[in-house]
C-alpha positions in Angstrom: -11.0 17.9 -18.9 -9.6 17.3 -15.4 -12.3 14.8 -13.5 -12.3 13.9 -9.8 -10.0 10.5 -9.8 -7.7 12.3 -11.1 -7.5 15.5 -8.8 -7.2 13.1 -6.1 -4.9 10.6 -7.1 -3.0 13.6 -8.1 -2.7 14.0 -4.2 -1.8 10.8 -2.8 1.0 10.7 -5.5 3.3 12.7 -6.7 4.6 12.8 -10.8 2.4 9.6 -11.3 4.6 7.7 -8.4 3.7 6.8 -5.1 5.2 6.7 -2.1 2.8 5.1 0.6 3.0 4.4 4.2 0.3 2.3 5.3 -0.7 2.1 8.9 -4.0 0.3 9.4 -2.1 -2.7 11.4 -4.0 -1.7 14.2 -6.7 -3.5 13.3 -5.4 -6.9 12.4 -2.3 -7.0 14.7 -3.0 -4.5 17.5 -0.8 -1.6 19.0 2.3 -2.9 17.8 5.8 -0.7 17.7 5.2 2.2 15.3 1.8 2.2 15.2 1.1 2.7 18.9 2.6 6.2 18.6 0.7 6.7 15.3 0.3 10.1 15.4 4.1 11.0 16.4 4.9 8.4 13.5 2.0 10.3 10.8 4.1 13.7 11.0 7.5 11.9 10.5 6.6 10.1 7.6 4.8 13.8 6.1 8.6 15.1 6.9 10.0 12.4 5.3 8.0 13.5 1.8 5.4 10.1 2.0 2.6 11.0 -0.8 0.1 9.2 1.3 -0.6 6.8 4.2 -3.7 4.5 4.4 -5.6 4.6 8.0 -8.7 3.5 9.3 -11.2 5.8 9.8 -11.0 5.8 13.8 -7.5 7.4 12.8 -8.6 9.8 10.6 -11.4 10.7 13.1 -8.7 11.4 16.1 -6.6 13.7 13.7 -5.4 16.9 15.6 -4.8 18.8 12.2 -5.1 17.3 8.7 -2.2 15.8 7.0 -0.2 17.4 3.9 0.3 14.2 2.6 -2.6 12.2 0.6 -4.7 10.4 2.8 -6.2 6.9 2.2 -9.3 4.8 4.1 -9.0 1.5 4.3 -12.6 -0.2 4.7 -11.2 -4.2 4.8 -11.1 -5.5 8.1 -9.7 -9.1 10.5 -7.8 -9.4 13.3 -5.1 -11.9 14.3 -7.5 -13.2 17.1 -10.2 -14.8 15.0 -10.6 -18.4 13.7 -10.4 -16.5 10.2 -7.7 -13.9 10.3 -7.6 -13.7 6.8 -11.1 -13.1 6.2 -11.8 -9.6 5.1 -14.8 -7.8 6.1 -15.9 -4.6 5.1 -15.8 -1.6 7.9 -16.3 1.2 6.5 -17.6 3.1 2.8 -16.8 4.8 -0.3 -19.1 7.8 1.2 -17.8 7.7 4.6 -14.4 8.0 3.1 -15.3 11.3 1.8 -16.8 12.8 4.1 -13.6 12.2 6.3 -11.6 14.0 3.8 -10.3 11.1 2.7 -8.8 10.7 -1.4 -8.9 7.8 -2.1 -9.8 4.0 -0.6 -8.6 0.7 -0.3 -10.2 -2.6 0.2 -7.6 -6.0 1.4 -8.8 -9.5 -0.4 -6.6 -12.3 0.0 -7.3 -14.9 -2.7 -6.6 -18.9 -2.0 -8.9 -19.4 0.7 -12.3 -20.1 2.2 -13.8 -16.6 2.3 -12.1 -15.5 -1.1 -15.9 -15.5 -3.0 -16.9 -13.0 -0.2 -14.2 -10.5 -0.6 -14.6 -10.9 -4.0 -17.8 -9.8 -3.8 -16.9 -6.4 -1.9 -13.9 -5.6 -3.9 -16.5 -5.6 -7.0 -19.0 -3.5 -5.2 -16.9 -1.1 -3.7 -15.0 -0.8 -7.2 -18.6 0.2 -8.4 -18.8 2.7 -5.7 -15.4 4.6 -6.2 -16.3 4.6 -10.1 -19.7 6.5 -8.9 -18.2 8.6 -6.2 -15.5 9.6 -8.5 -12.8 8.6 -6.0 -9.4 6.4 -6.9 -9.6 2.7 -5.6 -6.5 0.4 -4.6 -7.0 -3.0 -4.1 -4.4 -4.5 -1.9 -4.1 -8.4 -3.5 -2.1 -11.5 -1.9 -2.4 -14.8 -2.0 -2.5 -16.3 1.5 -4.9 -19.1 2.0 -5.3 -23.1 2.2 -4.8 -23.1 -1.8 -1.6 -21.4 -2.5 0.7 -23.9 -2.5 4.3 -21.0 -2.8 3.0 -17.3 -2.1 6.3 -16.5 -3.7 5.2 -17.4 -7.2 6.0 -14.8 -9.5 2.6 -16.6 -11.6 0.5 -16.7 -8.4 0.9 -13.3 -7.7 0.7 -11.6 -11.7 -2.6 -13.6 -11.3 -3.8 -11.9 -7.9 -3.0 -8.7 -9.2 -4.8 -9.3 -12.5 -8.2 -10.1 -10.4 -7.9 -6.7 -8.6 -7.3 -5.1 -11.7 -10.1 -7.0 -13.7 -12.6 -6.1 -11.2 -11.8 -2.5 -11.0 -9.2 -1.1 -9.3 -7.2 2.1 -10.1 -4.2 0.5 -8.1 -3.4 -2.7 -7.0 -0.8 -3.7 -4.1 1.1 -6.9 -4.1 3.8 -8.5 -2.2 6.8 -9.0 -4.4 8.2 -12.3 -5.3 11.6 -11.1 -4.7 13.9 -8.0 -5.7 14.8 -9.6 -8.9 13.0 -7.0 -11.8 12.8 -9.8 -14.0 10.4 -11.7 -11.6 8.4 -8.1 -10.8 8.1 -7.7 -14.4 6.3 -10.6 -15.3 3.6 -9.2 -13.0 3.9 -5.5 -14.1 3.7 -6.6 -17.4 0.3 -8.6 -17.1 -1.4 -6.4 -15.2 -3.8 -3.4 -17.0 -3.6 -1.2 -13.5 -0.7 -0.2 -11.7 1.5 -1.8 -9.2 2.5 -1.0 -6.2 4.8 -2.8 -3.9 3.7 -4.2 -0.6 6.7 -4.3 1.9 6.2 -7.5 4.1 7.7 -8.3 7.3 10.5 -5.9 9.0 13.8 -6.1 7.4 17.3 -5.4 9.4 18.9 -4.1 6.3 18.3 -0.5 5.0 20.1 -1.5 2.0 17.5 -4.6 1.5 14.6 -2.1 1.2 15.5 0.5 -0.8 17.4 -2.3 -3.4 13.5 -3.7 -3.5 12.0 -0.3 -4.2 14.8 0.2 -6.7 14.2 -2.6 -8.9 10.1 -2.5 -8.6 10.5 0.8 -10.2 13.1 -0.5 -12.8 10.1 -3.4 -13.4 7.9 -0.7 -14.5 5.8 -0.5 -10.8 4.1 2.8 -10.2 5.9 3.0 -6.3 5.7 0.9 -2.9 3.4 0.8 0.4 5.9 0.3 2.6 4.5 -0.1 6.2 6.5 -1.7 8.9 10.2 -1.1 7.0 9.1 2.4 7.9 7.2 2.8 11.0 9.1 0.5 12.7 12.6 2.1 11.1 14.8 3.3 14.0 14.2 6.7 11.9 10.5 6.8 10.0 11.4 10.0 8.9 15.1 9.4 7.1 14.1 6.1 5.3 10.8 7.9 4.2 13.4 10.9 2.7 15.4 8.0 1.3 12.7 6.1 -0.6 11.4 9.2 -1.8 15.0 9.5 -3.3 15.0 6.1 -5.2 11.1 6.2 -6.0 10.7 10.3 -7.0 13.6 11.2 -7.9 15.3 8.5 -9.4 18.5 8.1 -7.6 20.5 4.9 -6.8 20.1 3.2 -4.5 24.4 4.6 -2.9 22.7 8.1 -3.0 19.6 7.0 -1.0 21.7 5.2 1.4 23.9 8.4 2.8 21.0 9.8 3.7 20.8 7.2 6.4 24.4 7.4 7.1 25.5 4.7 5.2 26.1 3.3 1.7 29.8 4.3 -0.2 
């Protein structure tokens, strides 16, 4: 028997991989380059063969048409302009999320900090909610706060990613220690739901990215939510066709790269 989390995480990946674009820095960092064209950006990344993109609800809302690719609300919430940026509060629910057409949700918690028992709190409850609703749950996971003493800590983040999992999500997103396999596999390994690979800050170097999808999906990851290394790209829609390469089909890393231009 088919049940709902898996119709619709049947459409935000595609073969049991995932290929995710998320766009909800609007919130926490303003308009900035990619995203203040997000709807120009949106049909680039569908081109490029993304199996989903997480947005806030305002974004979903403004939609001229609906997407072909899956569609994911986030409900966490800061902005770079408060005291406590990396507080996240819940904007949004489980039930608004589906009555946007939305199919699936995610909820940021960064652990190491002040505010970490009160995220905690939400990812458990909104876990709770997807379960009910029948709706797939990714629980994006760093560690940034006063207690994290190296963020890069291939220990620190297997045990971030074992919280989200613990307390109930589908799919958890973490940053990656490096693009080393061995490191990504000590948190694949550990970790009962899973991983996706969070993409960090812009990178100059095509080559650089799709080397780091490569190896998360040698580690055993499930796929990557790559945000500004593609809205930002000079060309959303060709580094979207060329992680779909690496991460769906399986190609190296020298095929993904001609179909930027480059690579041998």
């Amino acid at each position: 028997m088919v049940w709902g989390k898996q119709v619709r995480l049947s459409r935000i990946t595609c073969g049991g991989k995932m290929l995710c674009v998320p766009m909800d820095h609007g919130v926490s960092m303003g308009p900035i380059k990619g995203v203040d064209r997000i709807y120009d950006v949106l049909r680039k990344v569908e081109r490029g063969g993304a199996t989903a993109v997480i947005l806030h609800k305002g974004i979903i809302k403004n939609l001229v048409q609906p997407l072909s690719t899956g569609m994911i609300m986030h409900v966490s919430g800061s902005t770079d302009l408060s005291t406590t940026p990396t507080w996240k509060v819940q904007v949004g629910t489980v039930e608004e999320a589906i009555r946007l057409g939305a199919d699936a949700v995610s909820v940021h918690v960064n652990i190491g900090n002040r505010e970490e028992q009160d995220m905690l709190v939400k990812l458990g409850m909104v876990a709770d909610e997807c379960d009910a609703w029948g709706i797939p749950f990714i629980a994006m996971m760093y560690p940034r706060g006063e207690n994290i003493k190296d963020k890069n800590d291939p220990d620190v983040i297997a045990h971030v990613a074992r919280v989200g999992a613990e307390l109930g999500a589908d799919i958890v997103k973490v940053p990656m220690p490096s693009a080393n396999p061995d490191d990504i596999r000590r948190i694949t390994r550990s970790c009962p739901s899973p991983i996706v690979a969070a993409g960090g800050p812009k990178l100059d170097d095509d080559r650089k990215v799709l080397e780091l999808a490569k190896a998360v999906m040698d580690a055993g990851g499930m796929g990557v939510t790559f945000g500004r290394n593609i809205f930002q790209h000079r060309d959303p829609e060709a580094i979207t066709k060329a992680l779909y390469a690496v991460i769906i089909e399986e190609k190296s890393v020298d095929e993904a790269m001609r179909i930027l231009g480059g690579g041998k």
